[in-house]
N, C-alpha and C positions, 0 to 999 in steps of 0.2 A: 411021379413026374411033375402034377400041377404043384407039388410042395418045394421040391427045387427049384422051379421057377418060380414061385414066391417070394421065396427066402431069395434070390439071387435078383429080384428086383428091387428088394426092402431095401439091400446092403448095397445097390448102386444109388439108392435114392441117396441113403447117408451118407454113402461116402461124395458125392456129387453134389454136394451142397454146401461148398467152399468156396469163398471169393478173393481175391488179394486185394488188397487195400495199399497203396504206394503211397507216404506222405511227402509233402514237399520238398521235405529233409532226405527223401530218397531212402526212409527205410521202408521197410516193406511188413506189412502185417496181415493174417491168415483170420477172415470172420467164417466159421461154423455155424451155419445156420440150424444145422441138426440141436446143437448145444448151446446158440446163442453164443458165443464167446468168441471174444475177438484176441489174438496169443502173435505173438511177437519179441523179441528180445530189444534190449536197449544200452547204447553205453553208457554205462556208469553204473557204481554199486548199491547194494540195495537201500545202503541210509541216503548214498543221492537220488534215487529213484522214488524214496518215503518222500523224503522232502519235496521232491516238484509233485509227487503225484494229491501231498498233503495243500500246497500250496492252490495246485490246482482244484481240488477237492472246494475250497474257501472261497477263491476267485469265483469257484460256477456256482456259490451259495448253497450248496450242499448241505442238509443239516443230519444230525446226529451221530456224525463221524465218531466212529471205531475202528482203533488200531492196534492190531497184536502183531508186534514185529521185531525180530534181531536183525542180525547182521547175515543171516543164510537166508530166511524166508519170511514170509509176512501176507498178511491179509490185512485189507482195509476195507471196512464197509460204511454209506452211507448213505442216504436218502433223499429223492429229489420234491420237492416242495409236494407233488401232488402224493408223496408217499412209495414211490418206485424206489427199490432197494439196488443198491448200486456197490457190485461186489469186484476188487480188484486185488491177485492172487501175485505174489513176488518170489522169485527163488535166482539166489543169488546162480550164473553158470561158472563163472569165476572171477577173479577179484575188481575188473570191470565191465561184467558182462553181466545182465539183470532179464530174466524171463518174466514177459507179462502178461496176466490173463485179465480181459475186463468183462464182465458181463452184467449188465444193465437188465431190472425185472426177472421175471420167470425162465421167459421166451427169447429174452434177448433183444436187441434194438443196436444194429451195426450203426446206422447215423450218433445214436449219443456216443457207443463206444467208441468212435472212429474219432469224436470229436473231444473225449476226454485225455485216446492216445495224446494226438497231436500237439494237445497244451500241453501234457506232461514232458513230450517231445523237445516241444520249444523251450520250456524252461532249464532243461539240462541243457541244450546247447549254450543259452546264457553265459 
């Protein structure tokens, strides 16, 4: 009995540890704190989504940018000055519709990721 009740408060902590994140733009994005990752979809496809998320990457000074990416999926990673590993995950849903994972460090950090969405955000509306 004390093992079911265990298990059945671990997996409410998990799953209860989810925030919505609304940007100004009115899209809506999902931070996991269990996972540290902030997931959301965005319009437009995934070479427009490389390019503002590239763009933005430059703008926030970001160094050591790595990117493996086509036209279905993609990864970008890169590093923020004091050496924080900044990893953002792409999959095309369909031909204008682009899935995003961003997760900042180990542990995760909602404020950068919330703030990396919103540039990449605003530069597709552009």
């Amino acid at each position: 009995m004390k093992k079911i009740l265990i298990v059945m408060v671990c997996v409410g902590l998990l799953t209860g540890c989810k925030s919505t994140v609304v940007t100004p733009e009115g899209t809506e994005a999902t931070y996991s704190k269990a996972e540290g990752v902030l997931r959301s979809t965005l319009e437009g496809s995934v070479p427009d989504v490389v390019n503002a998320t590239n763009a933005t990457l430059e703008d926030l000074e970001l160094v050591g940018i790595d990117s493996t990416v086509d036209k279905l999926k993609g990864k970008i990673t890169a590093r923020m000055a004091v050496g924080t590993k900044v990893s953002i995950n792409l999959e095309s849903v369909d031909f204008d519709t682009t899935s995003i994972r961003i997760k900042v460090g180990t542990f995760g950090d909602r404020s950068i990721s919330t703030q990396i969405f919103r540039n990449i955000e605003k530069r597709l509306k552009r």
